[in-house]
C-alpha positions in Angstrom: 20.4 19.5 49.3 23.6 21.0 50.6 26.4 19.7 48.4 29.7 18.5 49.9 32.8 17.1 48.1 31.5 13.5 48.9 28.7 14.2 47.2 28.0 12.6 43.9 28.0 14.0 40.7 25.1 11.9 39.8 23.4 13.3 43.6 24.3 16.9 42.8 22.3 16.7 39.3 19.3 14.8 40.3 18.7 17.6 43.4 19.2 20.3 40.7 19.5 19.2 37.2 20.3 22.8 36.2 23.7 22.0 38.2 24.9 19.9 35.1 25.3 22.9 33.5 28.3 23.9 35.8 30.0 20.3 35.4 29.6 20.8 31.5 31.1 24.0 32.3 34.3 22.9 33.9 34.9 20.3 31.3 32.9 17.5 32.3 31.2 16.6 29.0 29.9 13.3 29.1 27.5 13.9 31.7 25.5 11.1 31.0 27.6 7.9 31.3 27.5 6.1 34.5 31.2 6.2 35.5 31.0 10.6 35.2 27.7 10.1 37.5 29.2 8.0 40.2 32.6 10.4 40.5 32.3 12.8 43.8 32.6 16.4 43.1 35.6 16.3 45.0 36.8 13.3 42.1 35.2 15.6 39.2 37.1 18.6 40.5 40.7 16.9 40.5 40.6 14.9 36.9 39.2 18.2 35.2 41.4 20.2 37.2 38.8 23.0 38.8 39.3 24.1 42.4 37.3 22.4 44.5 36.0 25.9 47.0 35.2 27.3 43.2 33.2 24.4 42.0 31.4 23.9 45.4 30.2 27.6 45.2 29.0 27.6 41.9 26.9 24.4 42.6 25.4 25.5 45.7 24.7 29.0 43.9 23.5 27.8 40.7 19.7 28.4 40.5 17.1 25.5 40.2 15.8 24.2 37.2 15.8 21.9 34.4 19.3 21.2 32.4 19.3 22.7 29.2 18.5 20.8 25.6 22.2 21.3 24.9 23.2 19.8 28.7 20.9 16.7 28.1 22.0 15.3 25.0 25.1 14.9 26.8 23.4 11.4 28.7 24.0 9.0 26.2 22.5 5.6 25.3 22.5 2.4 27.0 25.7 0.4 26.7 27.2 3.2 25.0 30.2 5.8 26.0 30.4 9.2 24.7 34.0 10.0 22.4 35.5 12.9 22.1 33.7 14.6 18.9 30.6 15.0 21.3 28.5 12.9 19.0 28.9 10.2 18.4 29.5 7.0 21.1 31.5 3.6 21.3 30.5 0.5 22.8 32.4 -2.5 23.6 31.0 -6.2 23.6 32.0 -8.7 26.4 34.9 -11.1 25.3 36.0 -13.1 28.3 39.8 -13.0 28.7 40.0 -12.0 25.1 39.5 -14.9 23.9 36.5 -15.3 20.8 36.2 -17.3 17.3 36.3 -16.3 14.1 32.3 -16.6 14.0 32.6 -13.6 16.8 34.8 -11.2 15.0 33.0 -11.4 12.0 30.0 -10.4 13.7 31.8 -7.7 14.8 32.8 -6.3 11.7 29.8 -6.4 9.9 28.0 -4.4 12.1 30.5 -1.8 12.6 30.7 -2.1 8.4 26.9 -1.6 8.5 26.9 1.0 10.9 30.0 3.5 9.0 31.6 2.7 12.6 35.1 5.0 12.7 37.3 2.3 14.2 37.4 -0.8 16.1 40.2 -0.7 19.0 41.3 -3.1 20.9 41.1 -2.0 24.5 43.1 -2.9 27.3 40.8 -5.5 28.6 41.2 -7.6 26.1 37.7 -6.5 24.4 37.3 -4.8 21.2 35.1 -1.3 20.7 33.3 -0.6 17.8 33.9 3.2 17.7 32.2 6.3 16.1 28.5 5.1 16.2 25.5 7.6 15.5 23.2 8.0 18.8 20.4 6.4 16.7 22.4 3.4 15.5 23.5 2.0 19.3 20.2 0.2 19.8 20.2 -1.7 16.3 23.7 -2.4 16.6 23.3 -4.4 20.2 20.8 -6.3 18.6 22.7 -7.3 16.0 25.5 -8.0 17.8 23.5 -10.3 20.7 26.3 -9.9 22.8 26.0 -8.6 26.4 28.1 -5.2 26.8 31.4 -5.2 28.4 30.8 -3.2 32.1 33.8 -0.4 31.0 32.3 2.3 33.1 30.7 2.7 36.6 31.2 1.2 40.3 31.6 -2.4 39.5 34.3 -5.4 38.5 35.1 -3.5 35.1 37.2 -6.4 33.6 38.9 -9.4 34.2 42.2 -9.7 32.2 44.0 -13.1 31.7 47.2 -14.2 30.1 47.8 -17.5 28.1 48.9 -19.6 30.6 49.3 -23.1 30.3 46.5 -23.3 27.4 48.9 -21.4 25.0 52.1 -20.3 26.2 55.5 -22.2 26.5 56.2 -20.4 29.6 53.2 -20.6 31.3 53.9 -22.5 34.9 49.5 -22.3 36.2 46.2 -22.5 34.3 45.9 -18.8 34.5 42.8 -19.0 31.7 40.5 -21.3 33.0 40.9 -19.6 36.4 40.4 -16.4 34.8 37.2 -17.0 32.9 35.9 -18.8 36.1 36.5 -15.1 38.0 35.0 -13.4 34.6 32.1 -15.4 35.2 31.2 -15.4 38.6 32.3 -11.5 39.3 32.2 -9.4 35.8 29.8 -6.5 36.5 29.1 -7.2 40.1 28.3 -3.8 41.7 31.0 -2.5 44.2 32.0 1.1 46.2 34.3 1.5 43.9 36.0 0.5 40.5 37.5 -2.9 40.7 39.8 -4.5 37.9 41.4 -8.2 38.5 44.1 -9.7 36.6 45.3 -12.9 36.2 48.8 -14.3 35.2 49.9 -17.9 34.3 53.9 -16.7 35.5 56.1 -14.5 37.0 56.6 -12.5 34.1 53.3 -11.0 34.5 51.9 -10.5 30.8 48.4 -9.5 32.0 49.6 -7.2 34.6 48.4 -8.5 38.4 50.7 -6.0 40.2 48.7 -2.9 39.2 45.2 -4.3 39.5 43.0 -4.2 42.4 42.8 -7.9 42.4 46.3 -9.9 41.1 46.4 -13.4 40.7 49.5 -14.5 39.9 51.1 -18.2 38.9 54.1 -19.6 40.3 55.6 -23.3 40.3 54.0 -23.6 43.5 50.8 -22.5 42.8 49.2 -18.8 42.7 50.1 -15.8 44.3 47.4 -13.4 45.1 48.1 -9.7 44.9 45.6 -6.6 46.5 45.1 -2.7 46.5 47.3 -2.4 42.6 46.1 0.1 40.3 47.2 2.9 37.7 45.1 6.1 36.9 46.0 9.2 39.0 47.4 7.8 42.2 49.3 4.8 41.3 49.9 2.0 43.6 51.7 -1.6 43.7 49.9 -4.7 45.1 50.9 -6.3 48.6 50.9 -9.5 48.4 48.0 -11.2 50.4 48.9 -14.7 50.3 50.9 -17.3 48.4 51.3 -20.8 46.6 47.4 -21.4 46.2 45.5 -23.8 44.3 43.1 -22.3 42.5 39.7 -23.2 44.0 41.5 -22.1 47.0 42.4 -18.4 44.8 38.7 -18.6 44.2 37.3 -18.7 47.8 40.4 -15.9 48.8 38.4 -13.8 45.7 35.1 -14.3 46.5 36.1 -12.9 50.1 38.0 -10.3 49.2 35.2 -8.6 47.2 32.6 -9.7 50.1 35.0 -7.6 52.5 34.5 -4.5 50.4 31.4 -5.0 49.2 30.3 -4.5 53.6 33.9 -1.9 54.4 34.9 0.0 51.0 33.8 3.6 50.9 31.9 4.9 47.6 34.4 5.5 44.6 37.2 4.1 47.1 39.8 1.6 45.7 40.4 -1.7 46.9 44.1 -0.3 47.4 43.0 2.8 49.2 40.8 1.1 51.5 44.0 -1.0 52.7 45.8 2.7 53.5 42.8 3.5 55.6 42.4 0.1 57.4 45.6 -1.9 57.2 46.8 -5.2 54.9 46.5 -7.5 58.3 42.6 -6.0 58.6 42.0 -7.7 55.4 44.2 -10.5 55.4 42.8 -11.6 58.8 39.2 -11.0 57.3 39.9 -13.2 54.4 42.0 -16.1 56.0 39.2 -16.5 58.8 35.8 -15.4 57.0 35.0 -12.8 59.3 34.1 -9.9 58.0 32.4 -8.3 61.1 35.3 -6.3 62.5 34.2 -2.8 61.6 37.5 -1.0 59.3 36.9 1.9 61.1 37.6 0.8 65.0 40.4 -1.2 63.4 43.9 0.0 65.8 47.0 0.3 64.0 
């Protein structure tokens, strides 16, 4: 195989699993968990800050063979992320929007009480992670939970984070929940080129943060206003507004087209906001408006 910067990290390994060895080497620990897998080398190289010539030489030199025991105890169970000790791994149940019942969170604390769990942290996408598990312990604990796992890692809608709204807060000018856990429904975990987060706000003051997420939905007195191409992390970007004062079964057929345009034009590990750099807002605006999605991004003239 000869290995390019586009290549996966996940590609590189499976041609040559002895070539985890030189990821583990640069820094790249959890080896294992699908978000390190799907990264290119080109990704790997920047985040754990190895030059990129460097790293492509020692993976194209690296002789074949198996990974080591040490290497492969690095891939760690299903549902489960790897922490920073190296040994033990959190994992985070689904909560839609955040929202749950007392019934839930006691659940929840048993089993990280039976389980000598470290912590339980409340993440950023309104879920909570039961943290510090034994590698033995993951299995019995989703069991015991029966709740499906929160998709925190890998190419895919990650999460789907929603404000009060209208249900529960005094300010709250749309119905940004019930919208919200209608996206959560029909999209969480649906597999796409490249990490995908929405947001969803009831007002302008933005609680649940639409502006910085590849999808933003946000309320206004007239309706919603739907945001593309936000995100944090390394390269952070603002959302252009794509279109405004929509109902909200009309902010569901503008979603479900937006994710069907990228699902057919997005390049792998490409964000929604970097795919509008390479192709143009009025590419996708014109895309979603009409429902056309055969225009190829490429051969788009700007």
């Amino acid at each position: 195989m000869k290995i390019t910067k586009d290549s996966t990290v996940g590609e590189v390994i499976k041609a040559n699993p002895k070539a985890a060895e030189v990821f583990q080497g640069m820094g790249m620990k959890c080896l294992g968990c699908p978000s390190a897998s799907s990264e290119t080398v080109a990704n790997a190289a920047e985040i754990h800050g190895m030059d990129l010539h460097r790293l492509l030489e020692e993976l194209q030199s690296v002789g074949m063979g198996e990974m080591s025991k040490e290497t492969r105890a690095m891939a760690q169970p299903h549902g489960a992320v790897l922490q920073r000790d190296k040994q033990t791994y959190a994992i985070v149940p689904h909560i839609p929007g955040g929202i749950t019942d007392p019934q839930t969170l006691r659940k929840i604390a048993d089993v990280a009480e039976k389980y000598q769990a470290a912590a339980l942290k409340v993440t950023s996408a309104q879920r909570i992670a039961i943290v510090g598990l034994k590698p033995e312990d993951v299995e019995s604990a989703w069991s015991e939970l029966g709740m499906d796992p929160g998709h925190a890692v890998g190419l895919c809608l990650r999460s789907v984070k929603i404000c009060p709204g209208t249900t529960f807060c005094k300010r709250g000018q749309q119905d940004s929940v019930s919208l919200g856990l209608e996206i959560d429904k029909r999209y969480h975990g649906r597999d796409l080129p490249g990490k995908t987060k929405i947001a969803v706000s009831g007002c302008q003051n933005s609680c649940s943060e639409p502006a910085v997420r590849d999808i933003g939905i946000m309320g206004t007195p007239k309706g919603f206003t739907i945001m593309v191409g936000g995100n944090a992390g390394l390269r952070p970007r603002l959302g252009d507004i794509l279109v405004e004062h929509r109902e909200p079964q009309e902010v569901l057929d503008i979603v479900d087209r937006i994710l069907e345009y990228f699902q057919q034009h997005g390049k792998r590990n490409e964000r929604i906001g970097r795919m509008i750099d390479r192709i143009g807002l009025e590419t996708l605006r014109a895309a979603v408006l009409t429902g056309d999605y055969e225009t190829s991004a490429e051969t788009v003239q700007h």
